[in-house]
SELOVEX-51050 format. One line per field, with one value per residue (C-alpha): residue number from 1; x, y, z. Coordinates in Angstrom, 2 decimals, always signed. Each point is the difference from the previous one (the first is absolute). Layout:
BEGIN
num <- c(NUM ...)
px <- c(X ...)
py <- c(Y ...)
pz <- c(Z ...)
***
This chain:
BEGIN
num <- c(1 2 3 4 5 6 7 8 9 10 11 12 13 14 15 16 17 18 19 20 21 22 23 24 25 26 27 28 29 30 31 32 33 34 35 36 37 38 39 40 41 42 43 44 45 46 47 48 49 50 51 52 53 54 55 56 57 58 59 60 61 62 63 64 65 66 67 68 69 70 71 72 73 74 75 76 77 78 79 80 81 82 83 84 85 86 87 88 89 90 91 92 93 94 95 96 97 98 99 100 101 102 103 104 105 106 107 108 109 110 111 112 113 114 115 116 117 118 119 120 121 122 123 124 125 126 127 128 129 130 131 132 133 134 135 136 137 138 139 140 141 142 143 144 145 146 147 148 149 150 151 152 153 154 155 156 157 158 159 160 161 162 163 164 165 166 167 168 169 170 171 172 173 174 175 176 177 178 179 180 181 182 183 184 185 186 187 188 189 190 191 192 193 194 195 196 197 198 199 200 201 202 203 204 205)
px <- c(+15.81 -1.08 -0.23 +2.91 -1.53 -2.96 +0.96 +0.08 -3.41 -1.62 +1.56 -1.41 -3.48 +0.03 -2.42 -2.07 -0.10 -0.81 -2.55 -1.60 +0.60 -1.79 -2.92 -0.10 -0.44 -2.96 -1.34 +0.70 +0.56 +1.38 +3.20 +0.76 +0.67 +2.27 +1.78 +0.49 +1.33 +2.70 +1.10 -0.49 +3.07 +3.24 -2.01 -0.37 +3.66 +0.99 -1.72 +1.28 +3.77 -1.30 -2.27 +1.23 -3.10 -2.51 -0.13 -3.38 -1.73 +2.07 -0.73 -3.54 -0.29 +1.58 -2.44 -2.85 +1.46 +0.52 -3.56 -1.19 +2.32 +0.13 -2.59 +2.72 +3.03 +0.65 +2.87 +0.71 +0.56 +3.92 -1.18 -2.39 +2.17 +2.11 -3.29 -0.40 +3.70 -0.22 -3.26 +1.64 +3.26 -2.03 -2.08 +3.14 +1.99 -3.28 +0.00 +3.56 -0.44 -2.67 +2.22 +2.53 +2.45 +2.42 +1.17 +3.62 +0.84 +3.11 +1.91 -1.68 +1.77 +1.96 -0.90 +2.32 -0.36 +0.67 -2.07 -1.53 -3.70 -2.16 +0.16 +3.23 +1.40 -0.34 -3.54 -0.47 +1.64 -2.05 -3.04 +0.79 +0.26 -3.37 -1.34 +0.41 +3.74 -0.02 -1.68 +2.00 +3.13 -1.61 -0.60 +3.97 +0.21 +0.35 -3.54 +0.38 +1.32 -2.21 -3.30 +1.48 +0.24 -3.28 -1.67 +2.06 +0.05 -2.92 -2.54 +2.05 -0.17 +2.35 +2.33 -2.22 -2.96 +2.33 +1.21 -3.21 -1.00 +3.07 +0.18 +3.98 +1.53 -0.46 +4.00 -0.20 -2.53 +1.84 +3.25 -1.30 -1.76 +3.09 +1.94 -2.57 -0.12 +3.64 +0.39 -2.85 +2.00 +2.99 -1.97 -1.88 +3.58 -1.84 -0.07 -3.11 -2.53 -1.71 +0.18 -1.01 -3.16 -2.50 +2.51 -1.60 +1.64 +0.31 +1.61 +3.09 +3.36)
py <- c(-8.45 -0.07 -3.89 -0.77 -1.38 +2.03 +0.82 -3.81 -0.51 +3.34 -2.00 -3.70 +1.81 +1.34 -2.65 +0.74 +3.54 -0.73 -1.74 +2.39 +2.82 -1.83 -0.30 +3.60 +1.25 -1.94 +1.76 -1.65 +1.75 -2.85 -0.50 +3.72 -0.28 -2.99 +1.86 +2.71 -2.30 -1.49 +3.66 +2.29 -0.54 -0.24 +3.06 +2.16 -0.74 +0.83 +3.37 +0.72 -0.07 +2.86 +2.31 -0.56 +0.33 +0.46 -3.19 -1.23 +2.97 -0.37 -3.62 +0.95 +2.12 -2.71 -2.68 +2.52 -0.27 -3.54 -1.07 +2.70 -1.75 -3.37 -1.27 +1.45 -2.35 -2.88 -2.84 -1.76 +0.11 +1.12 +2.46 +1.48 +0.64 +1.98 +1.70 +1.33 +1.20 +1.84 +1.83 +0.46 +1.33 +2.67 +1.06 +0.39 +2.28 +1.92 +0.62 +0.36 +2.64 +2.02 +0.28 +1.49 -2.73 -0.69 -3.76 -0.13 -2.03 -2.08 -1.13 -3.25 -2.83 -2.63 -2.94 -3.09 -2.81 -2.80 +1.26 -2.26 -1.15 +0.93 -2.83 +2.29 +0.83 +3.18 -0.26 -2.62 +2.13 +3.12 -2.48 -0.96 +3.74 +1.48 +2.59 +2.57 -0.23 -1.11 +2.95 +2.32 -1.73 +0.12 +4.14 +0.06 -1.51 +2.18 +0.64 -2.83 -2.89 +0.74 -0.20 -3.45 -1.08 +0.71 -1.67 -3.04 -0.85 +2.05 -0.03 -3.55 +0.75 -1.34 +1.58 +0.60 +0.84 +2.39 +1.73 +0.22 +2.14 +2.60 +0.06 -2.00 -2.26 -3.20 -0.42 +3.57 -0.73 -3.35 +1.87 +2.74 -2.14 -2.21 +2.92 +1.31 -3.49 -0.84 +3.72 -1.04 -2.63 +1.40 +2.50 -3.10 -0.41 +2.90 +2.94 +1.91 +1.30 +1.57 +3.62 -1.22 -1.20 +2.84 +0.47 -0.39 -0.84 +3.56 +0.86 -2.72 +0.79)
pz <- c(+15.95 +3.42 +1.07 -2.54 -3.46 -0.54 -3.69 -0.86 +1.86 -2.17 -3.29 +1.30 +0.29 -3.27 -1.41 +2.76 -0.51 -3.41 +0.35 +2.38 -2.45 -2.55 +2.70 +1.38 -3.99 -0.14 +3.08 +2.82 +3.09 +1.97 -3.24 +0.45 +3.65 -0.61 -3.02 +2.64 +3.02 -2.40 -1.83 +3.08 +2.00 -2.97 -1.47 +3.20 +0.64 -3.55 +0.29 +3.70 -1.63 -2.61 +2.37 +3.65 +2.30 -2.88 -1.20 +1.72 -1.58 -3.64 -0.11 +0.62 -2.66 -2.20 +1.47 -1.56 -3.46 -0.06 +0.98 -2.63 -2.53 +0.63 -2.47 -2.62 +1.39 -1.86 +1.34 +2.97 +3.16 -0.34 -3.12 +2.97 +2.45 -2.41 -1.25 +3.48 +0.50 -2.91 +1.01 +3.31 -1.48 -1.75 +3.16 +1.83 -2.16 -0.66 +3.87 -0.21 -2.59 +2.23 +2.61 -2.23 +0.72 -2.57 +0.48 -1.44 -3.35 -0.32 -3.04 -1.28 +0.96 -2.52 -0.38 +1.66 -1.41 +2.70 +2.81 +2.91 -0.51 +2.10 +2.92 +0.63 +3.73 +0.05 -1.04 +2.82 +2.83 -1.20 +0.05 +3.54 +1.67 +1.26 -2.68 +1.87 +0.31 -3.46 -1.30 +1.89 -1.79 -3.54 +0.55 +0.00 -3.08 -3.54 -1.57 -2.67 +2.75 +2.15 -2.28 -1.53 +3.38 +1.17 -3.51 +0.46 +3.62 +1.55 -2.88 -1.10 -3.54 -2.75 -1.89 -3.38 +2.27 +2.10 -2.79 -1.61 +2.85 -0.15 -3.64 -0.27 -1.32 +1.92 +0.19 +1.47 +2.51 +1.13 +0.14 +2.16 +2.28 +0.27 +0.93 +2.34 +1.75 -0.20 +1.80 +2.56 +0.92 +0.83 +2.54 +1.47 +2.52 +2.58 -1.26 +1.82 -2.41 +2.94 -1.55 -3.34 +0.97 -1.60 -3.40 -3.45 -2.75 -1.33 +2.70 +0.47 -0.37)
***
């Protein structure tokens, strides 16, 4: 999001990151800061959709963990990324939950079957829009949309690695973000999401 493409770029770094993750457990100071440059932004985003304006301070908190634990993580780069989102996920509904916000649940969604892949339009035109606007549109979105969403085209996971992270069904997760994107979509024709700016996702419509 942002420049148009930026979940594509995160997944063509992913041997990169990798590599540097394999680096940064064996100490190196110099690996870590690359292994942050490539996660930081689709996880900051991802987190700014759950918390609102907290999100610099959550993802801190979640940055904390992840050095702590990262001599523990064993994959790639992809398996990382999801690694993170998950520890992220958890440090924003722990925040969540000391606020005393309750985030509301949906029905889980059915699976369908013959669903675009993930080169889809709507992913593209949600890709295009600053992230920002984006993320204002995403807050609109029912819980479970709006968290596929943000794992697929913010944090650019896939749909096993998406659903790893919520705990679904991978034909769940793919529906909802379908749905959530196919919805986006429809809004993209001017609607202003001035007012929405500042909404978090427990607190769409």
């Amino acid at each position: 999001m942002g420049k148009g493409g930026e979940p594509r770029r995160a997944r063509a770094h992913d041997g990169e990151l990798g590599a540097a993750v394999a680096r940064a457990q064996d100490g190196d100071e110099a690996a870590f800061a690359v292994v942050y440059r490539l996660v930081q932004p689709g996880l900051l985003g991802y987190v700014r959709g759950l918390v609102g304006d907290d999100a610099e301070d959550v993802t801190s908190d979640a940055w904390l963990e992840i050095a702590r634990d990262l001599g523990r993580f064993k994959g790639d780069g992809a398996g990382f990324r999801g690694w993170t989102a998950t520890i992220a996920r958890h440090r924003a509904l722990d925040h969540l939950r000391r606020q005393r916000v309750r985030p509301r649940t949906s029905a889980l969604e059915q699976d369908v079957w013959n669903l675009p892949g993930r080169q889809s339009t709507h992913e593209m035109a949600l890709e295009a829009m600053s992230t920002e606007h984006a993320l204002a549109l995403v807050a609109g979105l029912p819980r479970d949309q709006a968290e596929a969403v943000l794992l697929r085209v913010v944090v650019g996971l896939d749909g096993p690695a998406a659903a790893r992270v919520l705990g679904k069904r991978p034909g769940a997760v793919r529906t909802a973000a379908y749905r959530g994107l196919k919805r986006l979509a429809a809004q993209l024709g001017g609607e202003s999401v001035t007012d929405d700016a500042s909404r978090t996702l427990g607190e769409s419509k």
